[in-house]
N, C-alpha and C positions, 0 to 999 in steps of 0.2 A: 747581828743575828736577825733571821725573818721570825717573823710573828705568825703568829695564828692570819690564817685570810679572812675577814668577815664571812665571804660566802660557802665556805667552809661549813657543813654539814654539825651542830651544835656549837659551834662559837656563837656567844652571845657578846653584843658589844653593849658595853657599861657607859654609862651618861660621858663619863672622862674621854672615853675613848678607847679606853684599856680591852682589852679581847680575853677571855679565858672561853675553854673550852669546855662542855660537861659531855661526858658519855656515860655509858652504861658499858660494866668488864664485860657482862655476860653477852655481847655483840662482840663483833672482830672490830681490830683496834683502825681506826679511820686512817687511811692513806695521806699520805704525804709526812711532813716531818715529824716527829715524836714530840711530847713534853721536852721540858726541860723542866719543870717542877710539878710536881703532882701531890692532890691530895684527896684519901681515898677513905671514903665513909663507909664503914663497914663496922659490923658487928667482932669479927676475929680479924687480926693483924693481917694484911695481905704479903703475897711475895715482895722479893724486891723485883724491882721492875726496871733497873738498869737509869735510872733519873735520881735526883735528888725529891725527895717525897717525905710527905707529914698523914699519920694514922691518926683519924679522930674514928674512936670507938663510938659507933650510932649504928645500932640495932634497925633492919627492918623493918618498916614502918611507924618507928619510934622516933623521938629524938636525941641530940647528943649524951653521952653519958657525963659527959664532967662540961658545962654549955662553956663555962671563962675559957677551958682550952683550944674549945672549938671557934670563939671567938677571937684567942692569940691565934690562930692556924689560920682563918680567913683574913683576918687584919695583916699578918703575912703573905699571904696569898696575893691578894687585890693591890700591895706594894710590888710584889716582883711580875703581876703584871706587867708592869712597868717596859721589863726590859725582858722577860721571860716568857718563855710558852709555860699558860700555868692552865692546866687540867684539872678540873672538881669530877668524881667518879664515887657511883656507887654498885650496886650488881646490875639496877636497872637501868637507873641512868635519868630516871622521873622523881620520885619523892624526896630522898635524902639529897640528891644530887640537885634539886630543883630547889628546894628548901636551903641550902647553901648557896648559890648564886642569889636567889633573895636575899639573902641577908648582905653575900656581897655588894649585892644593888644597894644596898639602905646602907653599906658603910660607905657608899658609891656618891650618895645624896638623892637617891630615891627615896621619897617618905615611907613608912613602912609600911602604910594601910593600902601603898601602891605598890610595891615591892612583886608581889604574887603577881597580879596581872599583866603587872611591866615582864617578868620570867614567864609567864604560860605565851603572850604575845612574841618575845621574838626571839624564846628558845623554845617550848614545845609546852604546848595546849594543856596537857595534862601533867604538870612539873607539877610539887608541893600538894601531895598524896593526901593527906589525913589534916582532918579538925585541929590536931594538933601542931600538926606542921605548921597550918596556916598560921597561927594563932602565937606562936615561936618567933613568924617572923613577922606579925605586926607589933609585937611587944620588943623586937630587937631593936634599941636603941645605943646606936655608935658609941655613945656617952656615957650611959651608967652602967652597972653589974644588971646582969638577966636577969628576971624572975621567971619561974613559972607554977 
């Protein structure tokens, strides 16, 4: 199967190597091959979208609603990179969607106080929206249960 291409228009590549792509639904969907696993941040359950796909309930400009599932759904996620085209999606395609690929990077072996900056540098400037966002993923530690 082909991968995501690095220079592909939001694929960020992960320390590993690993490729996932983030967008935003409320743009048209980037040319060339589809997901093949998707996983879509959103406040209300989205369509199906014709891929195998995981709904983590996260509200606009907030964070996840239940964090452990969202953190089985990334820890998912960042494994079937692996061998899969795997999408992080939110409406915009910056905050929740940004704020998730940091954490991918921290379960990736980015530290977490680098996390943010490592995603605004070399998937989009303005990824991981809100104080709180930010602050979700310098506290996301691979190893213990969330707090916040």
């Amino acid at each position: 199967m082909n991968l995501w291409d690095a220079r592909e228009k939001g694929v960020l590549s992960l320390p590993s190597g690993r490729l996932v792509r983030g967008r935003g639904l409320g743009h048209p969907m980037p040319s060339g091959h589809p997901p093949t696993f998707g996983v879509y941040l959103l406040g209300s359950e989205p369509p199906e979208f014709g891929w195998e796909s995981r709904w983590v309930r996260w509200p606009d400009f907030r964070l996840p609603a239940d964090p452990a599932y969202a953190r089985k759904v990334l820890t998912e996620a960042l494994a079937r990179a692996e061998s899969d085209r795997v999408e992080l999606a939110c409406f915009g395609g910056r905050g929740r969607t940004g704020t998730a690929l940091a954490c991918l990077a921290v379960l990736d072996g980015v530290p977490a106080g680098e996390a943010v900056a490592f995603v605004r540098e070399h998937y989009h400037p303005k990824a991981v929206e809100t104080p709180w966002q930010r602050r979700f993923v310098r506290h996301f530690n691979p190893w213990t249960k969330h707090r916040h």
